[in-house]
N, C-alpha and C positions, 0 to 999 in steps of 0.2 A: 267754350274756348279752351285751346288744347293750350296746355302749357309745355312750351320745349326747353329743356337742361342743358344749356350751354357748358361743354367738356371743355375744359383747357387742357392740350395738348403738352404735355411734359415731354421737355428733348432731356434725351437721357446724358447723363453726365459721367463724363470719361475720367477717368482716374492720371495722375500724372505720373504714376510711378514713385518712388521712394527719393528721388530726389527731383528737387526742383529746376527749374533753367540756371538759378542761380548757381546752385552745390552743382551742377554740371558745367558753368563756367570754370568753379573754383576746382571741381577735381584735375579737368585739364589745364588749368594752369599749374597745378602739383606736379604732372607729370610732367608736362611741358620743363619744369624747373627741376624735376628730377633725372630728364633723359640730359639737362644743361650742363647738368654736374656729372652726372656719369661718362658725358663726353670729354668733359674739363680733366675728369679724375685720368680717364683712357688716354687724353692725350698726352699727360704730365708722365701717367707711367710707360708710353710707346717713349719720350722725349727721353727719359733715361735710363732705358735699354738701348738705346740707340747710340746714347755720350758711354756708355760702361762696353758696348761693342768695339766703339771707336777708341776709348783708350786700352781696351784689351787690344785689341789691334797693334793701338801703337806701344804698348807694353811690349806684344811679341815681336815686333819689328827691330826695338831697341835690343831686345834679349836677342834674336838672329843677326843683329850687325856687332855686338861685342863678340858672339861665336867666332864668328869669320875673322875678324879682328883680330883675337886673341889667338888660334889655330895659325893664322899665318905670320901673327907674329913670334910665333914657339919654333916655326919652320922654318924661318929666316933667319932668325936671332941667335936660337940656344941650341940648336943642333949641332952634335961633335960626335965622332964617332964612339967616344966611348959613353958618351951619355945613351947613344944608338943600344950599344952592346947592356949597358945596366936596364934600360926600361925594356927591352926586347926581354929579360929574363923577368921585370916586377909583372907583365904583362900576364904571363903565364901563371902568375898566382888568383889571378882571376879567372882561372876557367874550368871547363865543365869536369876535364880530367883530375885536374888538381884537388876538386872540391870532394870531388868520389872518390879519390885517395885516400883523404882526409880522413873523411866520413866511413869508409870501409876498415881504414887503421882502427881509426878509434874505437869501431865496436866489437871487435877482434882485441884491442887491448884488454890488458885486466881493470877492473876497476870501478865500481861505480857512477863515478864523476865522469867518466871517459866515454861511459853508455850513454850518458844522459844528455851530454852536449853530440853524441852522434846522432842521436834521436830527434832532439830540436833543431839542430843545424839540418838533417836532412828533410825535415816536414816544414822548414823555413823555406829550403833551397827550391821546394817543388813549389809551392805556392810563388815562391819569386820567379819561379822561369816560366810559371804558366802569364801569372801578368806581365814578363815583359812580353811573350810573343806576343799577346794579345794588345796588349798597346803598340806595339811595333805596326802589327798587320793594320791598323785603325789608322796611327800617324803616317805611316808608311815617309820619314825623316830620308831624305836620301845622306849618303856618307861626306864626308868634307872632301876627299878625293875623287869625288863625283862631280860637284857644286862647285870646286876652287881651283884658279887653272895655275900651274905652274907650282901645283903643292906637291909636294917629295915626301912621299908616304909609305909605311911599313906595315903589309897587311898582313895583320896574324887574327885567326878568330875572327873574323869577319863572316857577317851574313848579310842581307839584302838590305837593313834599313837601319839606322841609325839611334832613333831614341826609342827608349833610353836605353842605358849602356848594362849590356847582362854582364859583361865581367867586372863594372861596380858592384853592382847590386847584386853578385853572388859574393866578392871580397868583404863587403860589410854583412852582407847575411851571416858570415862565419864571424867576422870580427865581435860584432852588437852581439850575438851566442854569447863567444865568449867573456863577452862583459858582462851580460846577465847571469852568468852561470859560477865565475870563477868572483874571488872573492881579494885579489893582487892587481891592483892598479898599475901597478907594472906592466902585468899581463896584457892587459887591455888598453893599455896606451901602446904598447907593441904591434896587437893585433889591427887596433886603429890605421897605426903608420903604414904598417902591409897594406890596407884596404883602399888609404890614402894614394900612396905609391902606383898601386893598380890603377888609382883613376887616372891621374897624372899621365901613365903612361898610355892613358888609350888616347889622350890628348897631344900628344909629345908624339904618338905614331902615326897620325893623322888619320885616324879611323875612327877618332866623337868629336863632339864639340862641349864644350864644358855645360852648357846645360845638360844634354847629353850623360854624362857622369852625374851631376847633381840628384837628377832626376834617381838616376839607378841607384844614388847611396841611399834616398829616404825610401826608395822601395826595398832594397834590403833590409835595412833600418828597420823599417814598419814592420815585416812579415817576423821578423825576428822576435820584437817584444809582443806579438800581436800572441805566437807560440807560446811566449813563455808564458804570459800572462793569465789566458785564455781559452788557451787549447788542455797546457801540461798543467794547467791550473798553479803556476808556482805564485807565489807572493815575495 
């Protein structure tokens, strides 16, 4: 009698991989609560950029309706002809000519001190007039005699766009020189009031708007001590 060896058929067994059904529930639920939050996070930060757009917005809205405001009230109000005749002349202390005058005097004078403020006043003056064209060509600001109808305007020194204001910001380029450089607060409270007067008057001729000015005097300002500081290395 033959004896036959009954084989038991082994089904091969599959591997499940490093994670189970379960840790594959649980990692998608991680993600699932990770993409929750990251959505939460995104929409919290689009929500205020959106409120910081809107009050910058309304920021520049209120800073363009005191301009207007202010320009036509200098137009209507405090205009005389002889107030005409003084800021037509403070005006021209702001300009391209007057600054080269300045700055040509002084390094022709004798003197140490006199070189030294024509040197920083004039590596201030180029730095300031290269930033305002270039924010000008960027804003492209139309002028208030542009923008305001029935405005009575005296155009001197005028070019195509409004902010910010280069005969500011070339009157304080000189003025802030000479506050860092001279040592008579005298001096520099003098040179201040000229820089003062310049802005005033580009407001008073209707050709900026006070922001307009504002703007030009911290550009001046800045490139000023930015020179002395920095460039001329002074302390």
């Amino acid at each position: 009698m033959t004896g036959r060896t009954s084989r038991t058929t082994r089904r091969p067994r599959y591997s499940r991989g490093p994670f189970s059904h379960r840790d594959n529930s649980r990692l998608i639920a991680h993600v699932e609560e990770a993409l929750a939050v990251s959505s939460f996070s995104c929409y919290n930060i689009l929500t205020q950029m959106r409120e910081s757009i809107i009050f910058g917005d309304a920021m520049i809205q209120r800073i363009s309706e005191f301009d207007k405001a202010a320009v036509l009230y200098i137009n209507n109000r405090l205009r005389t002809r002889l107030l005409d005749y003084f800021f037509i002349g403070a005006t021209y202390l702001g300009s391209d000519v007057f600054a080269l005058g300045v700055i040509l005097g002084l390094f022709f004078f004798p003197g140490r001190n006199f070189n030294s403020f024509a040197a920083a006043a004039a590596l201030s003056l180029f730095f300031t007039s290269i930033t305002v064209g270039v924010v000008k060509f960027f804003v492209k600001r139309k002028r208030p005699f542009e923008k305001l109808i029935n405005l009575n305007s005296i155009k001197i020194g005028v070019d195509q766009f409004s902010f910010p204001s280069g005969h500011t910001a070339a009157a304080f380029t000189l003025a802030a020189t000479v506050a860092l450089l001279t040592s008579s607060p005298l001096i520099s409270f003098i040179y201040y009031m000229l820089a003062t007067l310049v802005a005033m008057s580009r407001v008073y001729l209707g050709v900026h708007y006070p922001s307009d000015v504002a703007a030009g005097a911290v550009v001046g300002t800045s490139y000023a001590v930015v020179v002395h500081f920095m460039i001329l290395g002074r302390v």
